[in-house]
Structure formats: structure tokens, C-alpha cells
TITIDREN-796085 format. One record per residue (C-alpha): residue in one letter; x, y, z. Coordinates in nm, 2 decimals. Example, Ala and Ser with C-alpha at 12.3 -4.5 7.8 and 13.67 -1.06 7.14 Angstrom:
REM TITIDREN-796085
residuo, X, Y, Z
a, 1.23, -0.45, 0.78
s, 1.37, -0.11, 0.71
REM end
This chain:
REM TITIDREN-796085
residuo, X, Y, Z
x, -0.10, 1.42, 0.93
x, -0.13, 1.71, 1.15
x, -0.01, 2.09, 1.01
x, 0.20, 2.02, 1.35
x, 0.35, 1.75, 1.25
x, 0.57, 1.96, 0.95
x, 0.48, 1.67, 0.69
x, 0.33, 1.62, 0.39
x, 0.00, 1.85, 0.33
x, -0.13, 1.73, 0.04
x, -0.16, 1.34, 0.14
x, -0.34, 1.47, 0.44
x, -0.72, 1.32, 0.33
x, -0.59, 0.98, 0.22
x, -0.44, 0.67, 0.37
x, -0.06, 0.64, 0.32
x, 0.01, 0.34, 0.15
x, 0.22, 0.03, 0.32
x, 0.52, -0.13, 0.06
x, 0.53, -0.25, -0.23
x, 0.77, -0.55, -0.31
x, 0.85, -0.75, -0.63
x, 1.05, -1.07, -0.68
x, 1.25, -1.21, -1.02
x, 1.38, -1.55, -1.15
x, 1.54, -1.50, -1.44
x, 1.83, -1.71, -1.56
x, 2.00, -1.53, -1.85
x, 1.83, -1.20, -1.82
x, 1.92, -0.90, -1.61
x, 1.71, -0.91, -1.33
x, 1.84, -0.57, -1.17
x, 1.72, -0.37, -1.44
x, 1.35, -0.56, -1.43
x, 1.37, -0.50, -1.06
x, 1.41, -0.13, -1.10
x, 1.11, -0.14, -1.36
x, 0.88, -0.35, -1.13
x, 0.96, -0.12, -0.83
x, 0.86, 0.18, -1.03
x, 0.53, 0.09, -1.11
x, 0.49, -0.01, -0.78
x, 0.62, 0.34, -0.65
x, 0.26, 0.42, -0.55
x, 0.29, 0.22, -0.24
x, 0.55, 0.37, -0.09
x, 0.79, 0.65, -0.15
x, 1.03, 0.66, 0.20
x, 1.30, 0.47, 0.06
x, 1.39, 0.16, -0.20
x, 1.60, -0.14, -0.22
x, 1.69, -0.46, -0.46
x, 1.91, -0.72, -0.37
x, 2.06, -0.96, -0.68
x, 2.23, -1.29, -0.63
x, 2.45, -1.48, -0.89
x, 2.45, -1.77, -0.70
x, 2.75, -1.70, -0.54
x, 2.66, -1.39, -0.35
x, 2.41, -1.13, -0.25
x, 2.48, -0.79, -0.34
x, 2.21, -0.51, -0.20
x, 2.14, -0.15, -0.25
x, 1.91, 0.06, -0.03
x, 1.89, 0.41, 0.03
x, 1.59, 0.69, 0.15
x, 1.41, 0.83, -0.14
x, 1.22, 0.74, -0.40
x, 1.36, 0.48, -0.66
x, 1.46, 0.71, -0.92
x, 1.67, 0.87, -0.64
x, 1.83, 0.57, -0.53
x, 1.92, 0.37, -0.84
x, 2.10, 0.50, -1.18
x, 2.24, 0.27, -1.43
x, 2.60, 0.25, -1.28
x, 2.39, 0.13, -0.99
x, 2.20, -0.11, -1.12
x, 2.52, -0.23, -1.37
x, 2.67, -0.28, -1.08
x, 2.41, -0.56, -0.92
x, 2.48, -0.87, -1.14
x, 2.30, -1.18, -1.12
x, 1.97, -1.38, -1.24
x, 1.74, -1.39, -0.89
x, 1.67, -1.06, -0.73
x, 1.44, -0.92, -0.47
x, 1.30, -0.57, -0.49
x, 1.14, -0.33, -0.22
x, 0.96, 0.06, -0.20
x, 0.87, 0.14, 0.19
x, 0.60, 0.34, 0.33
x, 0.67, 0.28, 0.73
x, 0.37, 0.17, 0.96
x, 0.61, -0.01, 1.22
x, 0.98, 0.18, 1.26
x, 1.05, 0.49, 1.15
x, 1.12, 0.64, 0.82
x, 1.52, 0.59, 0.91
x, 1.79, 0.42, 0.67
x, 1.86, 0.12, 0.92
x, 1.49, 0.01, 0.88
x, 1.52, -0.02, 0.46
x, 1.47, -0.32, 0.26
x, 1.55, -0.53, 0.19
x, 1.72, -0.70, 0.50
x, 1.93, -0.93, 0.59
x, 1.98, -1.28, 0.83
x, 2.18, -1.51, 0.81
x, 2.04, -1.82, 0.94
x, 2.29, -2.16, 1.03
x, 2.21, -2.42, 0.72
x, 2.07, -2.20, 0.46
x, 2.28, -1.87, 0.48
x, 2.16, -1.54, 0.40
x, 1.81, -1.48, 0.37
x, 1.72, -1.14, 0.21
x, 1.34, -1.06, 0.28
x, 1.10, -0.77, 0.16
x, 0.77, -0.69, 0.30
x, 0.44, -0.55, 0.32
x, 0.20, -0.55, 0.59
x, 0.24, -0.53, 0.93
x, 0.27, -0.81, 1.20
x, 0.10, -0.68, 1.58
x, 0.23, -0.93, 1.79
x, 0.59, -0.80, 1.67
x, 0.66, -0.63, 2.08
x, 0.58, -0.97, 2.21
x, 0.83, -1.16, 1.98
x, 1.07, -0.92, 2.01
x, 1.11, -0.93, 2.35
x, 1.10, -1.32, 2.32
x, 1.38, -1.33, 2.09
x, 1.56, -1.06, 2.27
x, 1.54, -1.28, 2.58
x, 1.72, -1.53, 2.37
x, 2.00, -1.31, 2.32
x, 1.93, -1.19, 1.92
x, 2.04, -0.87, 1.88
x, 1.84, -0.60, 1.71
x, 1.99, -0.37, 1.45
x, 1.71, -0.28, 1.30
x, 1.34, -0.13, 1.45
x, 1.13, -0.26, 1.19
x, 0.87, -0.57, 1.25
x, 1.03, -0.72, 0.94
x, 1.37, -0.82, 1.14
x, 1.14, -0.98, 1.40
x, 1.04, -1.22, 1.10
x, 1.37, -1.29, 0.98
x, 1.53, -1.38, 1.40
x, 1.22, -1.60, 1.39
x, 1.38, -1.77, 1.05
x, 1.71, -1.76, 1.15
x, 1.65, -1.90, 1.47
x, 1.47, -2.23, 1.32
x, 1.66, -2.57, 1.29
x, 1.54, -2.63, 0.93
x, 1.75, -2.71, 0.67
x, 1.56, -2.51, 0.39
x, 1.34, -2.18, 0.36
x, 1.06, -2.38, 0.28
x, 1.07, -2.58, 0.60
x, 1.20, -2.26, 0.84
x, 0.91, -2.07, 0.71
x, 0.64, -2.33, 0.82
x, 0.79, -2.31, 1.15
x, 0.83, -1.95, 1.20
x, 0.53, -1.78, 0.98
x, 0.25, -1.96, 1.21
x, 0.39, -1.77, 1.52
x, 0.29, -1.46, 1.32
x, 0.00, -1.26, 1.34
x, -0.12, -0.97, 1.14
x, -0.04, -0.85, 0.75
x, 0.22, -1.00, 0.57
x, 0.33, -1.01, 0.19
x, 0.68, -1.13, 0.20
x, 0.96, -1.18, -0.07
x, 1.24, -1.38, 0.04
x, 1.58, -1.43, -0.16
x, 1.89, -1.66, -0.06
x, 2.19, -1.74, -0.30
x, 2.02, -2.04, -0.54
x, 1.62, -1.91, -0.49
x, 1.30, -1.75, -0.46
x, 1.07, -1.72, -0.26
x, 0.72, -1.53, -0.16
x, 0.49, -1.62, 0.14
x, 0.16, -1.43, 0.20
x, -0.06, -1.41, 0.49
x, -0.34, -1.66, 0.56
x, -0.61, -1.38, 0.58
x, -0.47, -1.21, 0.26
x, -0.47, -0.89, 0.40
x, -0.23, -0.78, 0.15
x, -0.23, -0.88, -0.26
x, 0.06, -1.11, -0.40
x, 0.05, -1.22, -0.73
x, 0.28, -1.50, -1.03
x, 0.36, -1.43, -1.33
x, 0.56, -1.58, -1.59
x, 0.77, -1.48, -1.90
x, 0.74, -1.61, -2.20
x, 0.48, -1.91, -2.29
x, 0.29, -1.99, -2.00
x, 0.19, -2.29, -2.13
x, 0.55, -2.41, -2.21
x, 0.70, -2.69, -1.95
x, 0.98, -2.50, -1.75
x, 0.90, -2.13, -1.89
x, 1.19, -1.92, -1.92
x, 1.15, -1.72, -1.61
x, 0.89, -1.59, -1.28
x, 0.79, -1.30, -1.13
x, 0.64, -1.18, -0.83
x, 0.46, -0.88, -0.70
x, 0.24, -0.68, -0.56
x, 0.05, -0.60, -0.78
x, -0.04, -0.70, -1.15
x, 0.05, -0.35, -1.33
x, 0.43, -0.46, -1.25
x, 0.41, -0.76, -1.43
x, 0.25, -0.55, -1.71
x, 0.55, -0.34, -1.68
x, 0.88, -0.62, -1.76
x, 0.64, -0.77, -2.04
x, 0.55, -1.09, -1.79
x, 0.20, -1.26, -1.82
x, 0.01, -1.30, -1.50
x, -0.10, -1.63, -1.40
x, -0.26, -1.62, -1.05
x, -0.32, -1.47, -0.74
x, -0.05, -1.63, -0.44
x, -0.35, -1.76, -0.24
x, -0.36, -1.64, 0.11
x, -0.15, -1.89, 0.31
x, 0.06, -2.01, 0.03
x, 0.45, -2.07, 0.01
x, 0.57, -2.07, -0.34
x, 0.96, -2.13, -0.46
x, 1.13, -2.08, -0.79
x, 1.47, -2.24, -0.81
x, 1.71, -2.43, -1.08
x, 1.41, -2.73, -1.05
x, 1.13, -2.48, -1.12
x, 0.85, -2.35, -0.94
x, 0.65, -2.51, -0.66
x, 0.42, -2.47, -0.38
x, 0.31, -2.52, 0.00
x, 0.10, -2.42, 0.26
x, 0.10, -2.21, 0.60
x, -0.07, -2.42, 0.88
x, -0.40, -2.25, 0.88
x, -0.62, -2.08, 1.19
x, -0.90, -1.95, 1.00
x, -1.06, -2.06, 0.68
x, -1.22, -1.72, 0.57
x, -1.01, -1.44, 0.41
x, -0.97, -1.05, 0.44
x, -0.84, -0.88, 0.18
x, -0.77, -0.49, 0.27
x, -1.09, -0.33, 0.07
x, -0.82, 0.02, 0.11
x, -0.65, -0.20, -0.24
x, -0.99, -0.12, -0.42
x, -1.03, 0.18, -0.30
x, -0.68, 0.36, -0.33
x, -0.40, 0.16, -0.26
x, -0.32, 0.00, -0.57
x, -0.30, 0.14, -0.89
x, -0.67, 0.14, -1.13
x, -0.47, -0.03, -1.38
x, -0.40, -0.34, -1.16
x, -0.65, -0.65, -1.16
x, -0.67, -0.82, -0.79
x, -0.95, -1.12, -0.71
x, -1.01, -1.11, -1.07
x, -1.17, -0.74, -1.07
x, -1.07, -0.48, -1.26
x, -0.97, -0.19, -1.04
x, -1.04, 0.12, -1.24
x, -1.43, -0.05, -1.31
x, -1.44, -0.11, -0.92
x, -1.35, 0.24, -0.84
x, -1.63, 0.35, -1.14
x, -1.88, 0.11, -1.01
x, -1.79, 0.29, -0.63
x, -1.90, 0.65, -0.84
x, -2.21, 0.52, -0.99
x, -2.36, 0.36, -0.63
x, -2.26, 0.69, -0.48
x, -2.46, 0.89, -0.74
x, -2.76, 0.65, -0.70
x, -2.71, 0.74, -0.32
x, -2.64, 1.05, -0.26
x, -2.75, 1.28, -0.60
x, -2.68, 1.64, -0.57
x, -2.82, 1.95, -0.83
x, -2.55, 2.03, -0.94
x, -2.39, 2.16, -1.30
x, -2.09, 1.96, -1.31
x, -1.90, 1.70, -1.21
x, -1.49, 1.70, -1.09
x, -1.23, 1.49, -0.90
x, -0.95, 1.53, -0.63
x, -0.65, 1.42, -0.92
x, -0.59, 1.14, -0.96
x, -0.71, 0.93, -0.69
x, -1.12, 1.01, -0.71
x, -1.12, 1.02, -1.11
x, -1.25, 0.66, -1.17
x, -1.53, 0.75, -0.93
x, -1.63, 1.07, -1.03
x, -1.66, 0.97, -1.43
x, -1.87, 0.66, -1.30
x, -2.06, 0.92, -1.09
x, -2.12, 1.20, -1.40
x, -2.18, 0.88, -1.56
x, -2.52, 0.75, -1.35
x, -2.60, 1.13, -1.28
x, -2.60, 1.20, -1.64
x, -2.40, 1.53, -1.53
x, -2.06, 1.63, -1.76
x, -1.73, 1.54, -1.63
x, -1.49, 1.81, -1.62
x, -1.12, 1.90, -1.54
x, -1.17, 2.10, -1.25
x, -0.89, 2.12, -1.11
x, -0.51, 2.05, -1.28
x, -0.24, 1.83, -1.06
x, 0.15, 1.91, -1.12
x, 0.26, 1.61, -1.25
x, 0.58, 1.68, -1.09
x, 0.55, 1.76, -0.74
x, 0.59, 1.47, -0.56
x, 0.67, 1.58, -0.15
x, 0.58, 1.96, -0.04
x, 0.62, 2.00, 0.34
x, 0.43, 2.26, 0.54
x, 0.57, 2.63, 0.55
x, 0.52, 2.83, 0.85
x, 0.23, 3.08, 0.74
x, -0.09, 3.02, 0.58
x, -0.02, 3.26, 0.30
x, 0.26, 2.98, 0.22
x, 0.03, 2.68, 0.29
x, -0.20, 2.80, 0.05
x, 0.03, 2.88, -0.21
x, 0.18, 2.52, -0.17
x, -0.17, 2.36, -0.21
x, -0.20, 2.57, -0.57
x, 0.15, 2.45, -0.63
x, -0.02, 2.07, -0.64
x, -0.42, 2.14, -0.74
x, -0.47, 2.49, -0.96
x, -0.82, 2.49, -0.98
x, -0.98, 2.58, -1.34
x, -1.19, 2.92, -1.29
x, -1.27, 2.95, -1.64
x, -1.48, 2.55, -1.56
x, -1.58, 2.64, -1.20
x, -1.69, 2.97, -1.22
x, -2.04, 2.98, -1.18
x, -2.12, 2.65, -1.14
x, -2.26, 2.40, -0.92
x, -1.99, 2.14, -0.83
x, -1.99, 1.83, -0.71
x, -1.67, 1.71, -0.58
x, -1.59, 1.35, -0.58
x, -1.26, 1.18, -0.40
x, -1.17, 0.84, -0.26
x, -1.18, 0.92, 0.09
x, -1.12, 1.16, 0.40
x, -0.89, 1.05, 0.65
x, -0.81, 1.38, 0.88
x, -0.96, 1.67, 0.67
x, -0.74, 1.93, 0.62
x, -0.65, 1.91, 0.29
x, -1.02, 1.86, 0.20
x, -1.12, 2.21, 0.31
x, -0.84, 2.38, 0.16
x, -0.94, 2.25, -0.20
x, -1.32, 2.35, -0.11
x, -1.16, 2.72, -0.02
x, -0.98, 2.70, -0.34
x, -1.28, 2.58, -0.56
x, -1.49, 2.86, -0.40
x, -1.23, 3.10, -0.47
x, -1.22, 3.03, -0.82
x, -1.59, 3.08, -0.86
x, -1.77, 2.76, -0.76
x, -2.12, 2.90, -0.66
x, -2.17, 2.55, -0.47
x, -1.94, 2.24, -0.37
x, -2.06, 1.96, -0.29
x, -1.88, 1.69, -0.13
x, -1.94, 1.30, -0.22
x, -1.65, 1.03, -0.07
x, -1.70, 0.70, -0.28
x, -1.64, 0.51, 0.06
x, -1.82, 0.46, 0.40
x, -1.63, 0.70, 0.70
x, -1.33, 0.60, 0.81
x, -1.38, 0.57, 1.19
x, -1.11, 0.30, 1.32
x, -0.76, 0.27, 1.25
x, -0.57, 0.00, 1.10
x, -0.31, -0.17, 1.21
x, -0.27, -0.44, 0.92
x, -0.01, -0.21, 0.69
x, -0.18, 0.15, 0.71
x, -0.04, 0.42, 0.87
x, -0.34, 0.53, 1.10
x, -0.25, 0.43, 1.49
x, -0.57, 0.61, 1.62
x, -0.90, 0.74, 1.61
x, -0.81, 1.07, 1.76
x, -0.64, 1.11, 1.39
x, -0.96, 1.06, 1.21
x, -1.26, 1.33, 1.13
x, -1.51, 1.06, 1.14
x, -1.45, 0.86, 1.45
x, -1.63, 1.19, 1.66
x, -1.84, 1.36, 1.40
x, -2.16, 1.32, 1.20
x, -2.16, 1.32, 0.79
x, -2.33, 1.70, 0.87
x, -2.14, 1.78, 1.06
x, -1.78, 1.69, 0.88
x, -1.97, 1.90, 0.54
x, -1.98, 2.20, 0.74
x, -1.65, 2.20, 0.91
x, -1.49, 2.13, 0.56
x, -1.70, 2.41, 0.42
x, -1.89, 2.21, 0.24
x, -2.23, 2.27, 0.10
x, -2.33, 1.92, 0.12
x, -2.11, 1.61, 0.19
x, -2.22, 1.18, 0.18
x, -2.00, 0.88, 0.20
x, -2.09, 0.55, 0.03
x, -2.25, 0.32, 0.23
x, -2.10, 0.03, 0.32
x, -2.38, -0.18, 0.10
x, -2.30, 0.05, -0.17
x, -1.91, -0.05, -0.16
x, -2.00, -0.38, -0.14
x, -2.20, -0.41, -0.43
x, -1.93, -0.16, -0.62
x, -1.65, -0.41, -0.55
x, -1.86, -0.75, -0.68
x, -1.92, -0.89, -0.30
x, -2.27, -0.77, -0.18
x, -2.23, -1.03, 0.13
x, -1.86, -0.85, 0.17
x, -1.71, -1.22, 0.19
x, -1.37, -1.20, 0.13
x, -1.27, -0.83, 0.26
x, -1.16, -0.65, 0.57
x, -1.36, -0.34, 0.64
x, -1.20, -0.29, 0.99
x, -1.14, 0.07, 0.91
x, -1.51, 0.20, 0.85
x, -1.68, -0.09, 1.09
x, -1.40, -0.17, 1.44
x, -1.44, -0.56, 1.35
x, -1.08, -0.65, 1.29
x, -0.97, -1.01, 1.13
x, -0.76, -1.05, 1.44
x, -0.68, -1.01, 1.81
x, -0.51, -0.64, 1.84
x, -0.28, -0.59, 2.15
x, -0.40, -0.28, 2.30
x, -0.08, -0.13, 2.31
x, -0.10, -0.06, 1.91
x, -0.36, 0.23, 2.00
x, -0.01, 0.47, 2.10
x, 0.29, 0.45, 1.81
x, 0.42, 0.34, 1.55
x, 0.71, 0.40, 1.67
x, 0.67, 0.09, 1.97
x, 0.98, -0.05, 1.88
x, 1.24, 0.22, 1.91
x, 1.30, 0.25, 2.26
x, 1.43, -0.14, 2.34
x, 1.60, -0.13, 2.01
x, 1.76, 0.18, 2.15
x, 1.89, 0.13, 2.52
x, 2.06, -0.22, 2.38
x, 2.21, -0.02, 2.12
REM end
């Protein structure tokens, strides 16, 4: 984001993150409490605002508010959400803005099942077009977000059960979708057909055991790790699954394409090193990204350092192949978690110290090569360089363990257009020079493709770094985010 745009500096160079949502049938435990847990770990994936909704079988209680979910929940909150199936949801916006009404979880009540409480992540483009359909129809609105257009095309169905209303309404869809759905008596998770985003089962106690004694699911596998569940599998793009009173079972979406993309952003950055997703470890993924970059683009240098904590897997895998030391380079407050821009640059600079003190007593001297995730705008990434050289780096070098990002996204990540991105109108020279740089080099796109286990890069989206998107995108999703606000706000 722009220094005009009074946001956050520091998350300037990367991709913000979409949601994260996590889902709980428990009977006999207290679900609110694990739902608090499994949104935690999953806090990485968004930080605007958080949500759980718990049902006793009788009735659906919710709690939402802006902020992160230590902000939002306390133990008198969560004490007070009783029940044995709950829903849970952190938001990073990329349709609607970063307002209360557009929290999750929300709400629909549709005519033979009742409520239905849904969570998700992704992001559907065709959301305008069936807005304005359903608005036609005469549903009204409360919300800007693309998730309510999902749940007015539920509760709009004539089926009689989630299962049935979802293979009605989801094939309408198009775009990124994770989705976690809760009514009074169950459970339910859908994900995309492409599997854009990652959804994954697990199970407490024997997984073997007929019946189990409970499910989760999530985004991704670290929250499992988290309540003490044992994974089990990947949701498989286009798949339906329900836990209820009879157990767990399964169906499909009605299919358009056979192939599937999985957002190669969730092995770069998005999710968390400790996850597992397609049966690859992250963390070796990310160090496998450092040690094709090294192979790639080697640099004389004396030592090798990371952006904390988002390059560190690749910059230990690239010290690793270079047989250069890893060091500490620069220290990251563990408890900063939002500075916004101040209004000079002697404030601006203080604030990125604040985050990222750079070691002089390492640096100064030295050769350094510099190794991070990605660069998304730029900004941030010549401040660190000015700091590095200020604390007595005699040379920076600049090595991105992923190609250039040159297109935006519009399946769940908040980039809306190219005129937002350093790459899309410059040369790798010429991006090293304008960040100060005294040499910069992305991975190739080969190079990430080997890193993450798929040479042919079956299996993956790279839409970002290559313009070939996994599906149709309406033209209009070049201008905002924001597309939905206006109708939304003259019926209001």
C-alpha cells in the first residue's frame, strides 16, 4: 500500500493474506474455547477482525468484532458461547471493506433449514453479476461482502437440506472459495473446484476408531496441530463434506474443469512454514525455494540474512547451497503487530526500526545478501536496504525466492491492479537500483517449480507472476475492491 494511503508500512512488500476459517464437531467438549485456539494459529491470514458462532442444537449464538482475536474474545466471551458445533473466522478483506457489517461469520436464514452461519476465504468474481440478480429478485443487502451473495444464493434454493442447496447454488459460482458453513444440528465445509484455496479434516482421538469422538476443519494443518486433532486429508477441490449426529460424509460439486489450481502464494507466504498442504512440508518448500535461488542467482558476498520472519526458510536453504553463514541480521519486535504511517520521514523511519533494528555489530563491514519472500510495491524494501547500509553493510544484495509479481489477483489477495506492482513496468535492473540495491534476482518460475515438488507446475495457479488466470475475470475487477459498496449503499 501506498505511504498515501496512511496504512500499514511494514506489510508494504508482501501480499496481504485472504481469511482464515476453522470448523468444530465436538459433542461433549467445549468447542468455543478450540475455536478461539484454531483461529489463533490461523491469525496469520488475516488480522481485520474475528468471529465464532457455537450452536447447542437449539440456537446459534455469534460473536464478531474488528480486531485481532485476542481483542475480540476473553474468557467471559467465549464462556458465554455454549454448545458442541461451532464455526470460526479471521478476515483480511479483498471484496468489502474492512467495516464491522462485513465480519464473519454471517448469517441467512433460508425457508426449510433455518439459519445457516457461513465463513470464508477466497473471493468469488462474478459476485456484481449475482448481486444484481438477486437484488432484482428483491433480496436485500445488509452486508457488502461477496460472502452474503453466497448465502442469498443458499437461501434462495428450494432444498430441503445444506447438502442439496449447496449443489444448487455453489455451481453458479465462480472464483475462490473455502467455505465453513454451520446450522443448528451440523457441519459443514465446501471448497472450490479449482482449489484455489487449502481446506483440510481432521479428527480427535483414534482415527481409526468407527465413529471418532469428534472433527475438525480448517485452513490449514498447524490448527489442527494446535487443539491436539490428527489430520487426515486434504477437502479435495470440489468436495462437500458434513459432520452431524450420523457422522461424517461426503459429496461433490458438479464439475467444469478437471485440472486444479492451488494459489502457489500458500507456499510461498500465505500459510504458516509449519503447515503441510498437498502433502509438502512448507518450511522445506520455502528452503528448497532458497537453495534453487542460490544455484540461480549466487552473489560474493560475506553473509547471509532474512526479512523476519517471512524469507527465513529461504535464506537458511540459500546460506545453505551457497555454503555462506546464516546470520541474524536484522531483529523483528515480536510485538508490534499494526504501525501506521506518520507524517514525516524522520517518523517513517523511526517506525521501520521500531519493527526491523538491524544488527551493526553483524552487518558492519560485510557483504550481504538479503533474502525475502517477495516484493509486491517496494517501499518497504528500500527502506530496510537504507537501514542495512546505515548500519554498515558495505554491499546488499537483493535475492526474492519467487518469480516478479507482475499481475494481480483476484482469487483472495488483495492486489486489484498492476499499477500497484514494481514489476508489472520495470526490469529486475532496474527494480535493484530503484530499491538501492546493489544487485537484485527473482527465482525463476522453473526454479519455483521444482522448489515446490511440480517441475511441470501441474496443480498450481501462478496467475500473479505469468497473466494466465484459472478463470474468466470480468473486466470490471481491474478498479476496487470496494465494487460492492455503492448499490449496497443507495438501497440502504
Amino acid at each position: 500500500m501506498s505511504d498515501q494511503a496512511g496504512m500499514d508500512v511494514f506489510d508494504d512488500d508482501h501480499l496481504h493474506e485472504e481469511c482464515g476459517v476453522f470448523g468444530v464437531f465436538h459433542p461433549g467438549e467445549d468447542v468455543a474455547n478450540l475455536t478461539y485456539f484454531g483461529l489463533y494459529s490461523l491469525q496469520h491470514r488475516g488480522q481485520e477482525s474475528a468471529g465464532i458462532a457455537v450452536s447447542d442444537g437449539r440456537e446459534i449464538r455469534i460473536r464478531k468484532e474488528m480486531g485481532l482475536v485476542s481483542q475480540v474474545f476473553d474468557q467471559e466471551t467465549i464462556d458465554g458461547l455454549k454448545g458442541n458445533i461451532a464455526i470460526g473466522h479471521t478476515r483480511y478483506s479483498t471484496t468489502g471493506s474492512a467495516r464491522l457489517l462485513n465480519a464473519q461469520p454471517i448469517s441467512v436464514e433460508h425457508p426449510t433449514i433455518g439459519p445457516v452461519v457461513i465463513a470464508h476465504n477466497g473471493n468469488l468474481v462474478n459476485a456484481t453479476k449475482l448481486r444484481d440478480e438477486l437484488t432484482a429478485k428483491g433480496f436485500d443487502f445488509e452486508t457488502t461482502s461477496d460472502t452474503e451473495v453466497l448465502g442469498a444464493l443458499i437461501a434462495q434454493t428450494a432444498a430441503g437440506t445444506l447438502e442439496q442447496a449447496l449443489a444448487e447454488a455453489l455451481p453458479r459460482v465462480e472464483g475462490a472459495y473455502c467455505l465453513m458453513f454451520l446450522t443448528k444440528d451440523s457441519l459443514v465445509a465446501a471448497r472450490d473446484p479449482l482449489g484455489i484455496r487449502p481446506l483440510c479434516l481432521g479428527r480427535f482421538g483414534d482415527v481409526d476408531a468407527p465413529g471418532g469422538t469428534g472433527y475438525v476443519m480448517a485452513s490449514e494443518t498447524c490448527a489442527l496441530d494446535v487443539v491436539g486433532a490428527t489430520f487426515i486429508c486434504e477437502i479435495e477441490p470440489g468436495e462437500i463434506v458434513t459432520v452431524d449426529a450420523t457422522g461424517m460424509r461426503s459429496t461433490k460439486i458438479q464439475r467444469t474443469s478437471a485440472h486444479r489450481a492451488m494459489c502457489s502464494f500458500e507456499f510461498i507466504y500465505f500459510a504458516r512454514p509449519d503447515s503441510v498442504m498437498m502433502g509438502q512440508s512448507l518450511y522445506e518448500s520455502r528452503r528448497h525455494m532458497g537453495r534453487e535461488l542460490a544455484r540461480e542467482a549466487p552473489a560474493d558476498a560475506d553473509i547471509v540474512i532474512t526479512l523476519p520472519d517471512s524469507g527465513t526458510p529461504a535464506a537458511i536453504g540459500y546460506a545453505e547451497e551457497a555454503a555462506l553463514p546464516f546470520a541474524e541480521g536484522m531483529i523483528k519486535s515480536r510485538y508490534i503487530t499494526r504501525t501506521f504511517i506518520q507524517p514525516t520521514q524522520r517518523l517513517r523511519e523511526a517506525g521501520i526500526r521500531l519493527k526491523f533494528n538491524p544488527m551493526r555489530h553483524v552487518l558492519e563491514g560485510r557483504r550481504v545478501v538479503l533474502v525475502d519472500d517477495s516484493i509486491v510495491r517496494g517501499t518497504t524494501s528500500r527502506r530496510i536496504i537504507d537501514e542495512l547500509r546505515r548500519a554498515g553493510a558495505s554491499e546488499v544484495h537483493m535475492r526474492i525466492a519467487s518469480p516478479p509479481i507482475a499481475w494481480p489477483c483476484f482469487m483472495g489477495i488483495d492486489i486489484a491492479s498492476r499499477r500497484e506492482l514494481i514489476a508489472a513496468g520495470h526490469t529486475e535492473r532496474e527494480i535493484g537500483a530503484m530499491l538501492g540495491a546493489d544487485s537484485l534476482r527473482y527465482l525463476s518460475l522453473s526454479g519455483l517449480r521444482r522448489a515446490m515438488g511440480q517441475p511441470d507446475g501441474n496443480g498450481f495457479c501462478f496467475a500473479c507472476f505469468t497473466g494466465s488466470y484459472p478463470v474468466d475475470v470480468p473486466a470490471q475487477l481491474e478498479m476496487d475492491k470496494l465494487a460492492l459498496e455503492i448499490p449496497v449503499a443507495v438501497s440502504s
